[in-house]
DRENLOTI-89020 format. One record per residue: residue in three letters; x, y, z of N, C-alpha, C in turn. Coordinates in steps of 0.001 Angstrom, whole numbers, m for minus. Layout:
<nodes>
   r    n_xx    n_yy    n_zz   ca_xx   ca_yy   ca_zz    c_xx    c_yy    c_zz
 ALA       X       Y       Z       X       Y       Z       X       Y       Z
...
</nodes>
This chain:
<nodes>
   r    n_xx    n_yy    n_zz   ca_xx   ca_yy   ca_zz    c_xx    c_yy    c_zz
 UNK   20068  m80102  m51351   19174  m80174  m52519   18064  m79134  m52424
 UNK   17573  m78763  m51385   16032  m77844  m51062   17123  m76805  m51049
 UNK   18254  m76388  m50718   18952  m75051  m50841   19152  m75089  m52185
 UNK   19350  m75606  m53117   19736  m75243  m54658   18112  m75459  m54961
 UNK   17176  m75889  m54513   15972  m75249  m55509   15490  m73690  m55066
 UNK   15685  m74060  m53583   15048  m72458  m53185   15960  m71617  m54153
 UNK   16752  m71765  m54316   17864  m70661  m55043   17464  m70403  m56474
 UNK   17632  m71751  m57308   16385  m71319  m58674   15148  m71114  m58674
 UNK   14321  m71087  m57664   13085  m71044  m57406   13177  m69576  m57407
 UNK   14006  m68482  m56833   14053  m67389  m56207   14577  m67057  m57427
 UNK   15552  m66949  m57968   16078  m66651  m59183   15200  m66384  m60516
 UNK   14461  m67473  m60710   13225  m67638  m61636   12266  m66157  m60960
 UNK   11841  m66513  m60027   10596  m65323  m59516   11159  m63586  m59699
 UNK   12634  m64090  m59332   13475  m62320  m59925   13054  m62085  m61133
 UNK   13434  m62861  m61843   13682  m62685  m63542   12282  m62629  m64081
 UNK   11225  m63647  m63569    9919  m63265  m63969    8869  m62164  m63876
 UNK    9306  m61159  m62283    9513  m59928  m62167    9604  m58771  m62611
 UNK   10780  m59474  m62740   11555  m58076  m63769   11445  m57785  m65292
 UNK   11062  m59104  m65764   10249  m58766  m67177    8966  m58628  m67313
 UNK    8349  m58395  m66269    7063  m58048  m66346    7244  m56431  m66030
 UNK    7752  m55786  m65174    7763  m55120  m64697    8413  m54005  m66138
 UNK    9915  m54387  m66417    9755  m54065  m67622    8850  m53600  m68890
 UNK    8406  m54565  m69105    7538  m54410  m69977    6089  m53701  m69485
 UNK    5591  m53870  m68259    4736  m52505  m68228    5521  m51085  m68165
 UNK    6580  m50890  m67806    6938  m49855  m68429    7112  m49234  m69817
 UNK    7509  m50802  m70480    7589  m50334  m71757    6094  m49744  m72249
 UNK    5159  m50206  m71729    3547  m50031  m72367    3469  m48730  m71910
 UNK    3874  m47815  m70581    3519  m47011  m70560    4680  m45741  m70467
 UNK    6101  m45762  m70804    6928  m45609  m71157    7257  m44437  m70010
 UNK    6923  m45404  m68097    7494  m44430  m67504    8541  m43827  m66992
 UNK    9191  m44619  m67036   11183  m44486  m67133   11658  m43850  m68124
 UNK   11317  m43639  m69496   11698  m42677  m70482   12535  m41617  m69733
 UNK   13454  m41886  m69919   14264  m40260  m69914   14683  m39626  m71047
 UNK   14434  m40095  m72693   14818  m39712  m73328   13836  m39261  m74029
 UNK   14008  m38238  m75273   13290  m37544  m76028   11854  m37966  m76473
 UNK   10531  m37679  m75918    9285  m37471  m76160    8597  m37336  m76962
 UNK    7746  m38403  m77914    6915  m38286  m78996    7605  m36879  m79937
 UNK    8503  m37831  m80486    9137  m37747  m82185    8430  m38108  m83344
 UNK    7530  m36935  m83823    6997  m37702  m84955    8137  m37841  m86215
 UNK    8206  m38914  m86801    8894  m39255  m88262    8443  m38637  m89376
 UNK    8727  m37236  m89354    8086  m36875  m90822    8660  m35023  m90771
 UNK    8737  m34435  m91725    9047  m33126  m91999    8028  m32203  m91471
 UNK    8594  m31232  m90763    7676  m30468  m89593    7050  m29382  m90835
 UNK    5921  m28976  m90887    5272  m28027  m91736    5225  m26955  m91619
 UNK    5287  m25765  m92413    6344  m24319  m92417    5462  m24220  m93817
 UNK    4769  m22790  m93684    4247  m21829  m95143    5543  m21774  m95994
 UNK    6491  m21745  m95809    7654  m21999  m96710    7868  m22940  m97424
 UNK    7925  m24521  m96674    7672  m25430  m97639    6257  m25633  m98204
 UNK    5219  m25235  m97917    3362  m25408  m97839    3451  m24678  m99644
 UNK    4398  m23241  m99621    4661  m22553 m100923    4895  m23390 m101618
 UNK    6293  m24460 m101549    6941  m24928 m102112    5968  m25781 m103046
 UNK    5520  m26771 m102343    4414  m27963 m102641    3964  m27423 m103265
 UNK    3295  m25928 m103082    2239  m25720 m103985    2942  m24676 m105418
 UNK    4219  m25195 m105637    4547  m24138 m106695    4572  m22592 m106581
 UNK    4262  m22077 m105188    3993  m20546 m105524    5251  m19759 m104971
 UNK    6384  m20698 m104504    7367  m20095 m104131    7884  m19079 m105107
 UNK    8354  m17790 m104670    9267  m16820 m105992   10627  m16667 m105987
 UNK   11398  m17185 m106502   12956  m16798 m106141   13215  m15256 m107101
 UNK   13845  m14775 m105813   14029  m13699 m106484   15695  m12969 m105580
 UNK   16553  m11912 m106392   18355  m11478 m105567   17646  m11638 m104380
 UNK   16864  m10669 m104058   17228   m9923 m102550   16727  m11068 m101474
 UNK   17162  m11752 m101888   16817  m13499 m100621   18297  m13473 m100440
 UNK   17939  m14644  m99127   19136  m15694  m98008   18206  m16633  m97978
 UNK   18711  m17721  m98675   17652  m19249  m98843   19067  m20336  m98454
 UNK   18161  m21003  m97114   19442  m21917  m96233   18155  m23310  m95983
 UNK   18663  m24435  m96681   18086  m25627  m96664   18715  m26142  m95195
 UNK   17917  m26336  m94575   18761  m27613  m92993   18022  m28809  m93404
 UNK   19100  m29983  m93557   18999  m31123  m93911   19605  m32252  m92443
 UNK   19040  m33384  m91997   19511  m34030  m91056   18310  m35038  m90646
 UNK   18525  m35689  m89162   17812  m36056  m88562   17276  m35471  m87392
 UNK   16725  m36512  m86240   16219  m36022  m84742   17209  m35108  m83865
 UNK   18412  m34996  m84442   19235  m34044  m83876   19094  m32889  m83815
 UNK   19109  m32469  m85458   18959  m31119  m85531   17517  m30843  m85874
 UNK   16813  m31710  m86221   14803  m31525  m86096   14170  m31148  m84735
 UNK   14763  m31336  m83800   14868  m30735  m82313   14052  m32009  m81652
 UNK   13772  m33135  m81878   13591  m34264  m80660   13521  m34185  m79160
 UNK   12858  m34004  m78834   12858  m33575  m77231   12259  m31977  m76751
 UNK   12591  m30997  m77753   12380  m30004  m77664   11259  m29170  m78322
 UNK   10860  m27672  m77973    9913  m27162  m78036   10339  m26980  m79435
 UNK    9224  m26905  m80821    9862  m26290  m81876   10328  m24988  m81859
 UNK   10060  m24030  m81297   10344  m22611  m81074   11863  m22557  m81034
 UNK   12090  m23433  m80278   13940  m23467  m79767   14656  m24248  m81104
 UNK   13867  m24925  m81698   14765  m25861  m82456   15814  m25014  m83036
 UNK   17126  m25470  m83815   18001  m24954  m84981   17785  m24077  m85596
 UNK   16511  m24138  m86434   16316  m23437  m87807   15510  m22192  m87529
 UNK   14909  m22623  m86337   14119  m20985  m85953   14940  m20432  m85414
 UNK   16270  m21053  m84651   16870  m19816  m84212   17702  m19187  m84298
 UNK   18545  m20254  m85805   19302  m19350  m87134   18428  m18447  m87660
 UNK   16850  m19047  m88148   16607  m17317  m88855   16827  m16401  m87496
 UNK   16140  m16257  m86634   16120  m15267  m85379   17497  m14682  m85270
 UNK   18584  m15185  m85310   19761  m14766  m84954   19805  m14129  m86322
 UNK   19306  m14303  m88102   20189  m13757  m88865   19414  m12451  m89009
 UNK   17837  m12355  m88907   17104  m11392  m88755   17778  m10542  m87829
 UNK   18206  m10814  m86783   18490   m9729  m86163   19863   m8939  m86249
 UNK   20501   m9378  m87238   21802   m9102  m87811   21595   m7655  m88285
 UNK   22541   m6702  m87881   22016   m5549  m88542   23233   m5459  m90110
 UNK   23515   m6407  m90620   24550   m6492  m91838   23610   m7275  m92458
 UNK   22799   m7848  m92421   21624   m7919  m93746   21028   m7551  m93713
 UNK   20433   m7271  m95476   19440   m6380  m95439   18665   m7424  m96573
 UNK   18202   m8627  m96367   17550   m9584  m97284   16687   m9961  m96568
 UNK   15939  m10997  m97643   14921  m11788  m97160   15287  m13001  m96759
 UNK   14875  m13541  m95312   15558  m14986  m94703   14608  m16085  m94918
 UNK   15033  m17022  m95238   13781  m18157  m95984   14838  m19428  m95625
 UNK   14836  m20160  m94291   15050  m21318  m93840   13868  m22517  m94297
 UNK   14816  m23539  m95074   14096  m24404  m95654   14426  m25398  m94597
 UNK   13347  m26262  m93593   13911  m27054  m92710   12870  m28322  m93210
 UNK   13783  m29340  m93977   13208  m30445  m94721   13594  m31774  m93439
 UNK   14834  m31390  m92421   15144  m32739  m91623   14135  m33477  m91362
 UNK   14238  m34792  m90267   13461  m35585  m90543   13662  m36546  m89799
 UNK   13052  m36785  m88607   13759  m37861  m87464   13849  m39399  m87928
 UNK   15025  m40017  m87752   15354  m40975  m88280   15847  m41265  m89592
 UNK   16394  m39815  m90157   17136  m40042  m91666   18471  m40457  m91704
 UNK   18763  m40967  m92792   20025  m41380  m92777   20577  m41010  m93976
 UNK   22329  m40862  m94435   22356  m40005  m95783   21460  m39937  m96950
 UNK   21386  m41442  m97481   19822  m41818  m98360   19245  m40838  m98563
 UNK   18304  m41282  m96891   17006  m40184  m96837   17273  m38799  m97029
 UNK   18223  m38248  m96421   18865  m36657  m96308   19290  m36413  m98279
 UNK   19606  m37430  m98411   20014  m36901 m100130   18697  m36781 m100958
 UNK   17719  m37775 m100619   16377  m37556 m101475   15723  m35872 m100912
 UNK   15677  m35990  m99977   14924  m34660  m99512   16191  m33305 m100279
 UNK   16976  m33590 m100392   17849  m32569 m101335   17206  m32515 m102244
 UNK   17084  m33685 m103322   16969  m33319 m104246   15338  m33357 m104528
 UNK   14670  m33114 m103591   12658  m33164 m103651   13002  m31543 m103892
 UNK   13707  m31014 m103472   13323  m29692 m103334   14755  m28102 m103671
 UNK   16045  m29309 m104078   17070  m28252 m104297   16898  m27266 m105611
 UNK   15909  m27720 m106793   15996  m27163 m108006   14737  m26132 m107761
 UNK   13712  m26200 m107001   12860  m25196 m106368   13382  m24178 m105949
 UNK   13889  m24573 m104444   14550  m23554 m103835   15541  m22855 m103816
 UNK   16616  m23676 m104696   17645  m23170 m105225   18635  m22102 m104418
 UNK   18747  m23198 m103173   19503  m22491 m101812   21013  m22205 m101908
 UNK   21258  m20967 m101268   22608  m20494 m101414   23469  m21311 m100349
 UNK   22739  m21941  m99515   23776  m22602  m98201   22725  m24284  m98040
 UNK   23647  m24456  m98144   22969  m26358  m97780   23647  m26495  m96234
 UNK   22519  m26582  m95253   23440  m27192  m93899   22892  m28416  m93582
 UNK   23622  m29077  m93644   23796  m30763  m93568   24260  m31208  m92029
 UNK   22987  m31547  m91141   23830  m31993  m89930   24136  m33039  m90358
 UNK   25051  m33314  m89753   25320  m34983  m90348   25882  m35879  m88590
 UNK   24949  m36674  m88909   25059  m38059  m87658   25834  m39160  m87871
 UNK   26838  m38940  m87009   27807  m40276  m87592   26842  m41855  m87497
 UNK   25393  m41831  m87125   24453  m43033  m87476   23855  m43017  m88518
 UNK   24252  m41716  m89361   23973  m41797  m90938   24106  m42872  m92227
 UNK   25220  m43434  m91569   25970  m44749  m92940   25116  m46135  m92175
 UNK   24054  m45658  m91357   23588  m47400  m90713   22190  m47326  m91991
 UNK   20876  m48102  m91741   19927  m47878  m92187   19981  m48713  m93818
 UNK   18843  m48845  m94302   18692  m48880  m96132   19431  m48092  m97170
 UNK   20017  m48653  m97841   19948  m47277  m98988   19945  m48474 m100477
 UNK   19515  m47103 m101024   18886  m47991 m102445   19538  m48363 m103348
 UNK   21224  m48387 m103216   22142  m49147 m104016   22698  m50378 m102895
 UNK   22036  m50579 m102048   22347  m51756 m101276   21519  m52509 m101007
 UNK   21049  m53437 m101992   19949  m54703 m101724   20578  m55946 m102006
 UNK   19909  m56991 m101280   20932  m58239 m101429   20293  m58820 m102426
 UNK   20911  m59871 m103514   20120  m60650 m104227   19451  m61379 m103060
 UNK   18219  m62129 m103698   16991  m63385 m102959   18140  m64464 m102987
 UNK   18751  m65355 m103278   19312  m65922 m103480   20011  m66121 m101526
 UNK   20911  m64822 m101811   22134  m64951 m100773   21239  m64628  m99611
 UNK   20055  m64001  m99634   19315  m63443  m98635   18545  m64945  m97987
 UNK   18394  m65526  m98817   17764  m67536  m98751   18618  m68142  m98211
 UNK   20010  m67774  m98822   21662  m68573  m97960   21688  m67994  m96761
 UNK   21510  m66835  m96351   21249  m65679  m95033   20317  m67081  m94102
 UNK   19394  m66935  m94025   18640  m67172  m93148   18632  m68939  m93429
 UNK   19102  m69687  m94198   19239  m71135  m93797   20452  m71322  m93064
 UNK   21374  m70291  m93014   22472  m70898  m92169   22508  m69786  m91095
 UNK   21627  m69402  m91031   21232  m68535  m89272   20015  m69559  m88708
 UNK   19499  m70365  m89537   18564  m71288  m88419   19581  m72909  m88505
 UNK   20509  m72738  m89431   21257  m73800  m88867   21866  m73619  m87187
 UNK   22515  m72680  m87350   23364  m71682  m86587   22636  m71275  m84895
 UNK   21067  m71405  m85377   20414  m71124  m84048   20129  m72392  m83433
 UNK   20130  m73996  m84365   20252  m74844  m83316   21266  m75239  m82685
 UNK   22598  m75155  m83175   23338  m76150  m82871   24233  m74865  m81718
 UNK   24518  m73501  m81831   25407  m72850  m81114   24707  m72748  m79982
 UNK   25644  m72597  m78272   25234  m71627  m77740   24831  m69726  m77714
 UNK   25859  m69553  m78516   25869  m68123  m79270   24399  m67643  m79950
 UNK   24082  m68453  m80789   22599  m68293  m80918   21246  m68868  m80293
 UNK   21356  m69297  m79573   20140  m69675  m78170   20356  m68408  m77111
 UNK   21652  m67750  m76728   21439  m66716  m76124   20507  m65248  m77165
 UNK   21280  m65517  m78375   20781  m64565  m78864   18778  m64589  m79221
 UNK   18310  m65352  m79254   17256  m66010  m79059   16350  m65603  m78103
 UNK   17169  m65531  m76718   16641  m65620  m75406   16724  m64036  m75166
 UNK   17774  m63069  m76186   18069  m61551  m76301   16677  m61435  m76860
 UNK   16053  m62090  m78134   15658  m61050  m78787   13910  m61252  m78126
 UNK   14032  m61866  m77365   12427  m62686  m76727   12324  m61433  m75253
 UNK   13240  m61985  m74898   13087  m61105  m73483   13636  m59592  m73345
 UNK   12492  m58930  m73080   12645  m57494  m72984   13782  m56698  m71575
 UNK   13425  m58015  m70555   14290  m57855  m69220   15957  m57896  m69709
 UNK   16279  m58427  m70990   17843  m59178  m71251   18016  m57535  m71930
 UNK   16995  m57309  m72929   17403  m56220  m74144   17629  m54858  m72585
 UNK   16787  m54783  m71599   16788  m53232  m70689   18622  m53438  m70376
 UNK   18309  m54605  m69700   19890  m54468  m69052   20941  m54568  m70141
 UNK   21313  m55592  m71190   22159  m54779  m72255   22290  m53345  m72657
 UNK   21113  m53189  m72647   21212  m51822  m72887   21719  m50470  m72525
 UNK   20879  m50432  m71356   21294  m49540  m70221   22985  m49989  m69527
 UNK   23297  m51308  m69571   24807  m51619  m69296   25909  m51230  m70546
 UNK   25342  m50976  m71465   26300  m50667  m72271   26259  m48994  m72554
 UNK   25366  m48187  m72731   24989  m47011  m71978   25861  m46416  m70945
 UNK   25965  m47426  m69235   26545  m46349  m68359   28217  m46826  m68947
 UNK   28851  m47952  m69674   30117  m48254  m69767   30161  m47113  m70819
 UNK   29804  m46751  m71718   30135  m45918  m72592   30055  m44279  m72397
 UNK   29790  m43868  m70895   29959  m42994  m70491   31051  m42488  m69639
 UNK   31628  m43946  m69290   33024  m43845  m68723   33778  m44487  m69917
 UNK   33502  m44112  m71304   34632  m44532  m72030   34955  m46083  m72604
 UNK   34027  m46836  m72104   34116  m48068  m72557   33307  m48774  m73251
 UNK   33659  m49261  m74410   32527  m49995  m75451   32354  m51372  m76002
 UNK   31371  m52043  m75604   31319  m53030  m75481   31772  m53572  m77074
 UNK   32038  m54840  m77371   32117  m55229  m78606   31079  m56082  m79310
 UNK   29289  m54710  m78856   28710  m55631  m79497   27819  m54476  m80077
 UNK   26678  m54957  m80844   25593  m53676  m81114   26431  m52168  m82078
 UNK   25723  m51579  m82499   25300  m50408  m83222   26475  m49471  m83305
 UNK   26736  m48972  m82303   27666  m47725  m81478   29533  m48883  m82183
 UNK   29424  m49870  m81261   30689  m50785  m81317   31105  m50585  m83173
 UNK   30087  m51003  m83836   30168  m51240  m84957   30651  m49881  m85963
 UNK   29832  m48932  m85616   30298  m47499  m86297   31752  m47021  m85471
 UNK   32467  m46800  m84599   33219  m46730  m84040   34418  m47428  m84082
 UNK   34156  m48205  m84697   35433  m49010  m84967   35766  m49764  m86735
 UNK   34302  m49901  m87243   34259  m50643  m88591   33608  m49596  m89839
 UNK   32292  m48838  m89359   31446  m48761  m90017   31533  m47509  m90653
 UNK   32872  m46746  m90530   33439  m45828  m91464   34944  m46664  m91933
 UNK   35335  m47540  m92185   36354  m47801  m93051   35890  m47885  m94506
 UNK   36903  m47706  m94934   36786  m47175  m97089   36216  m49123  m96725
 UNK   36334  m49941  m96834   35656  m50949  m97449   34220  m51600  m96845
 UNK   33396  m50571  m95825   32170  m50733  m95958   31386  m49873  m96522
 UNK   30517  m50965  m97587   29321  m50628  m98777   28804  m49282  m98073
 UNK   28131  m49001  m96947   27253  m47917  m96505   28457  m46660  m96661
 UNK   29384  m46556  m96107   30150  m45772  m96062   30721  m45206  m97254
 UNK   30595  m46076  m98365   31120  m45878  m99856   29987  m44999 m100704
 UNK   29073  m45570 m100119   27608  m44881 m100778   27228  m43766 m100056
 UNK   27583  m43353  m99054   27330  m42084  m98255   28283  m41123  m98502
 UNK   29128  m41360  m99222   30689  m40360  m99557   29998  m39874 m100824
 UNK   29726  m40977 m102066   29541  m40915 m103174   28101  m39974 m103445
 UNK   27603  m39892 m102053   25944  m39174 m102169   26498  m37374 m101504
 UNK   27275  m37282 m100527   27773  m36147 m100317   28889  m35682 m101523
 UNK   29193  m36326 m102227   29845  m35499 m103191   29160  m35104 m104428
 UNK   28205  m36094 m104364   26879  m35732 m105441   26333  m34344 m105103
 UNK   26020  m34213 m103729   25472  m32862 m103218   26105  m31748 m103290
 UNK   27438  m32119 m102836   28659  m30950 m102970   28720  m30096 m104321
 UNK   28872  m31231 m105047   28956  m30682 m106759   28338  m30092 m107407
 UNK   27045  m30570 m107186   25397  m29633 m107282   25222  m28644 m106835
 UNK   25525  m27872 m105524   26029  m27130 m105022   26927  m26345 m105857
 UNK   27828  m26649 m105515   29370  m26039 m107083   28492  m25321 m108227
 UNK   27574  m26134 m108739   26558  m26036 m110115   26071  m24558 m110134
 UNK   25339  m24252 m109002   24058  m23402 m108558   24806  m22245 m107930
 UNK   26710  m22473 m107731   27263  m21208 m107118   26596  m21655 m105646
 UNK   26632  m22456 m105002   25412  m22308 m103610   26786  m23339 m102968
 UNK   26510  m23431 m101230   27905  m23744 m100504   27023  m24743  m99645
 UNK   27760  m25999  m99773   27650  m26904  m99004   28234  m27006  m97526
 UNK   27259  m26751  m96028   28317  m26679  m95073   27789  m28567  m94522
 UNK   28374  m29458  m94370   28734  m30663  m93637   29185  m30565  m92249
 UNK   28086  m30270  m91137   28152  m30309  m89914   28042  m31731  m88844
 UNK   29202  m31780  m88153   29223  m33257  m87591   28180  m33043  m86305
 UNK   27282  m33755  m86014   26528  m33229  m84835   27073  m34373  m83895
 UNK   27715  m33681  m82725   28537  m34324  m81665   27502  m35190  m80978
 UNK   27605  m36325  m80596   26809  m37212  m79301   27003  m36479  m77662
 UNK   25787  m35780  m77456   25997  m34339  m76139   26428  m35344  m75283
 UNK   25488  m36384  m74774   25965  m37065  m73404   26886  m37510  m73675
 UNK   28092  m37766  m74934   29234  m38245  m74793   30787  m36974  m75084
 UNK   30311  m36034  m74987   31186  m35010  m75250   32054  m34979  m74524
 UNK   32442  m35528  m73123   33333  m35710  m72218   34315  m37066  m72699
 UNK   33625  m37822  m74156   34448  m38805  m74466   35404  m38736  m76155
 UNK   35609  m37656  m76542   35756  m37994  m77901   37082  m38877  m78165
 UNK   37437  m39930  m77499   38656  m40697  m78334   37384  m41790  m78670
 UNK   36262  m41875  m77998   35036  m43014  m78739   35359  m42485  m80028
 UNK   35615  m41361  m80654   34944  m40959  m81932   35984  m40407  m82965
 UNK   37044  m40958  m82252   38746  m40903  m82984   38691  m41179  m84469
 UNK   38338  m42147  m84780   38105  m42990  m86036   37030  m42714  m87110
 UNK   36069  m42387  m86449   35298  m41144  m87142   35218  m40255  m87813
 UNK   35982  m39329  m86505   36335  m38256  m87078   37349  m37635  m88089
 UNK   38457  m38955  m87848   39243  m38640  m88816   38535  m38885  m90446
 UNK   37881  m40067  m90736   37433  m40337  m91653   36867  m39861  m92433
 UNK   35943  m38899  m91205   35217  m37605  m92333   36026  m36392  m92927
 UNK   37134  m36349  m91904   37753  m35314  m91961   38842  m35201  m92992
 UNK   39403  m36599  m93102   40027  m36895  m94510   39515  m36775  m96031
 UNK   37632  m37010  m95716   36960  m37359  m96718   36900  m35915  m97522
 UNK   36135  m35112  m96575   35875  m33620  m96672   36931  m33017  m97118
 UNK   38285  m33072  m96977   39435  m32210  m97327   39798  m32590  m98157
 UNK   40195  m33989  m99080   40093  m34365 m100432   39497  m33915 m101414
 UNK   37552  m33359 m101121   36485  m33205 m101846   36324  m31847 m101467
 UNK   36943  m31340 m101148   36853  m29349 m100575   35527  m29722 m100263
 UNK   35384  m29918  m99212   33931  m29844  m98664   33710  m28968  m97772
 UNK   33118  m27921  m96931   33376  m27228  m95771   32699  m28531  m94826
 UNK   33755  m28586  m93816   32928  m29289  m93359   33533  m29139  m91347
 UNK   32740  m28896  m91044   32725  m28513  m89465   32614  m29730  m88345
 UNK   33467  m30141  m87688   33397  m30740  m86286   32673  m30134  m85425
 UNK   31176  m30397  m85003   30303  m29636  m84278   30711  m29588  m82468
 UNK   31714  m30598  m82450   31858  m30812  m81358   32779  m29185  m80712
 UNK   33708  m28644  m81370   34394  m27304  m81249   33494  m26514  m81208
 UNK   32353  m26453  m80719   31140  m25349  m80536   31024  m25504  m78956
 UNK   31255  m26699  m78496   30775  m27548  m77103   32494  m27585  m76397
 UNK   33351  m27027  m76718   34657  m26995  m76073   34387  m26258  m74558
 UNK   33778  m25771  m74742   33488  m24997  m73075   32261  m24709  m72331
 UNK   32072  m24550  m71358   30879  m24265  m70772   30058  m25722  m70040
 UNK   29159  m25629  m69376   28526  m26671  m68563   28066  m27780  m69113
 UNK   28682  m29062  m69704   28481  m30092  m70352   26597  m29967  m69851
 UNK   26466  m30743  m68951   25281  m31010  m68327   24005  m29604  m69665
 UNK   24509  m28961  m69775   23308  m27758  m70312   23184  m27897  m71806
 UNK   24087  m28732  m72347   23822  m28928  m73943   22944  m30085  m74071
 UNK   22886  m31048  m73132   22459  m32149  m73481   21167  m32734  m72878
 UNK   20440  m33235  m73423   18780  m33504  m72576   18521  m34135  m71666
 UNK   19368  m35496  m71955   19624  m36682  m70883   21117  m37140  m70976
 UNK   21819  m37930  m70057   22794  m38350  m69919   22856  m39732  m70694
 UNK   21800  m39871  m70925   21550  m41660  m71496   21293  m40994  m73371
 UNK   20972  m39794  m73706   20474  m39739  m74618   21290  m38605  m75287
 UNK   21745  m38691  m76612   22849  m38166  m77652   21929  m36855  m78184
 UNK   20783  m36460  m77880   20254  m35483  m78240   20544  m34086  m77794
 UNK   21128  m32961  m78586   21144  m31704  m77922   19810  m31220  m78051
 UNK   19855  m30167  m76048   19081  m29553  m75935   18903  m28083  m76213
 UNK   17603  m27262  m76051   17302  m26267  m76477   18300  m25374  m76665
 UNK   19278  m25433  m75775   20590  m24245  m75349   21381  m24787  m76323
 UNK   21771  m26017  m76698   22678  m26774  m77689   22038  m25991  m79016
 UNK   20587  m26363  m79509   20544  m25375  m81028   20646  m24233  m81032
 UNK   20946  m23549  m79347   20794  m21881  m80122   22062  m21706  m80319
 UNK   22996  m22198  m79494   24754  m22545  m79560   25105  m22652  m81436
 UNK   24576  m23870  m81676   24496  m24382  m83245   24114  m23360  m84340
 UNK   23119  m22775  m84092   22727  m21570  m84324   23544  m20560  m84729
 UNK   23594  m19709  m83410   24887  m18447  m83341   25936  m19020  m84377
 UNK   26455  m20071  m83866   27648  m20024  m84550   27822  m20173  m86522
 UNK   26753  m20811  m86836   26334  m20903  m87989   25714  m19554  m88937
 UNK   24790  m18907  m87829   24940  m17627  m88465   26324  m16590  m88830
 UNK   26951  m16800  m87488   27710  m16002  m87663   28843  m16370  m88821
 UNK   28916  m17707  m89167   29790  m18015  m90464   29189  m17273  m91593
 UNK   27797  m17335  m91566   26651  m16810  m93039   26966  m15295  m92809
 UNK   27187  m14409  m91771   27293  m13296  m91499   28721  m12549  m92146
 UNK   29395  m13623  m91967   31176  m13166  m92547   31490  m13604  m93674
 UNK   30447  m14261  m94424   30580  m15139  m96397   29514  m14557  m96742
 UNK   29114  m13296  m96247   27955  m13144  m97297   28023  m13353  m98260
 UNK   29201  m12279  m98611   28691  m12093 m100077   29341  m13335 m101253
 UNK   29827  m14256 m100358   30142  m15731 m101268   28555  m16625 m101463
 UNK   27644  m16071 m101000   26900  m16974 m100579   25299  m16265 m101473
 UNK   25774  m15026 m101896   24680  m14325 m102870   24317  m14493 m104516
</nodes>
């Protein structure tokens, strides 16, 4: 009997521990290995500063390239200098086959999702009136709000009386309970589903599970409304003579895994070739060379500095060989 208390006695003092301990980390976020004070909002550029203020001039002798996305291609982790968009213009400036003016419109925006990426199109496509739309696109794009998906009050009232039915009577929901309370339960889910998904294995629960297997089939709502918003863009595009490129931005620390992203990829890839979309697998940029150097952290899907100039080059050099489709 004194051996089975010492044992929960000891057990308890682990666990009480370790969520403390936790959670002062969380307060002072020293374990972070991943990307560093991300502000949520559009980085500021005399280009767009014009825009706002009406004094932009369109005029032939421009190259006007909108980059649209999230923390991927907004550079998260990284110096702005290195990001994407400074170092497409840099690479097209130094092109000795143009002879224009380069005017990168970089509207991304950490934490957007198609929605968000389609409003910022259209805040600013009839202004700028860009010859190239580059669209990173995050296969965590179809998660998030969007504004043809609200529930009636009603079913949202049926929602939550039969999730507090549901939280007394299951075990299923008392764990989940005890998930969403304790910060010690959320580290280790976390981080355990993290190192399994680096050897290829995915749990069947959370975020990743869900897009990967469900959250691009034709009969989920997000996915229906994220097709219907890229073909809105595409077409508009079509309108203005201006070229939509649809870039998949690969998950870096998982580039050693793409059958995770089998289902995915086909989906877009079906979608895009139906709707003549150009649309690029970013991951065929990352076919060679030192995994470890594209990516920031091993825990974290963000490419690094060397990853946008990669993204970069290669993007110019498409704008370099369509010029003149693109004038």
């Amino acid at each position: 009997m004194k051996k089975a208390l010492h044992i929960v006695v000891t057990v308890a003092i682990f666990l009480l521990v370790g969520e403390l301990l936790i959670r002062f980390n969380r307060s002072y976020d020293l374990l972070n290995d991943g990307p560093k004070g991300i502000e949520v909002k559009v980085e500021a550029s005399q280009l767009k500063a014009a825009l706002d203020a009406n004094t932009f001039t369109i005029s032939e002798n421009q190259l006007r390239i909108m980059v649209l996305g999230d923390s991927y291609i907004h550079g998260g982790g990284i110096a702005s200098k290195d990001k994407f968009s400074k170092k497409l213009k840099e690479a097209l400036l130094q092109s000795e086959q143009l002879d224009v003016s380069v005017y990168v419109l970089d509207i991304s925006r950490p934490s957007n999702n198609t929605f968000d990426n389609y409003q910022a199109f259209l805040s600013y496509q009839e202004q700028f009136k860009p010859q190239l739309v580059f669209w990173a696109y995050n296969f965590n794009d179809v998660l998030g709000d969007f504004k043809h998906r609200q529930k009636p009050k009603a079913s949202i009232e049926k929602s939550l009386k039969s999730r507090k039915i549901e939280s007394q009577r299951t075990p299923k929901a008392i764990a989940k309970q005890v998930y969403s309370k304790s910060q010690l339960a959320r580290y280790v889910s976390t981080n355990l589903q993290k190192e399994l998904k680096l050897r290829g294995f995915v749990l069947p629960v959370g975020d990743f599970h869900f897009l990967v297997n469900e959250g691009y089939n034709d009969e989920h709502l997000n996915w229906k409304h994220s097709k219907t918003i890229i073909e809105e863009v595409n077409v508009t595009c079509k309108m203005q003579s201006a070229k939509l490129m649809l870039y998949k931005m690969p998950e870096f620390n998982l580039l050693e895994r793409p059958q995770l992203f089998t289902n995915v990829n086909k989906r877009l890839e079906n979608f895009t070739k139906t709707k003549t979309i150009l649309y690029l697998n970013g991951d065929n940029d990352f076919a060679e060379g030192d995994i470890q150097q594209f990516m920031i952290s091993k825990y974290d899907g963000h490419p690094s500095a060397y990853a946008h100039k990669i993204i970069a080059d290669s993007v110019a050099k498409y704008i370099i060989n369509n010029l003149d489709k693109l004038k």
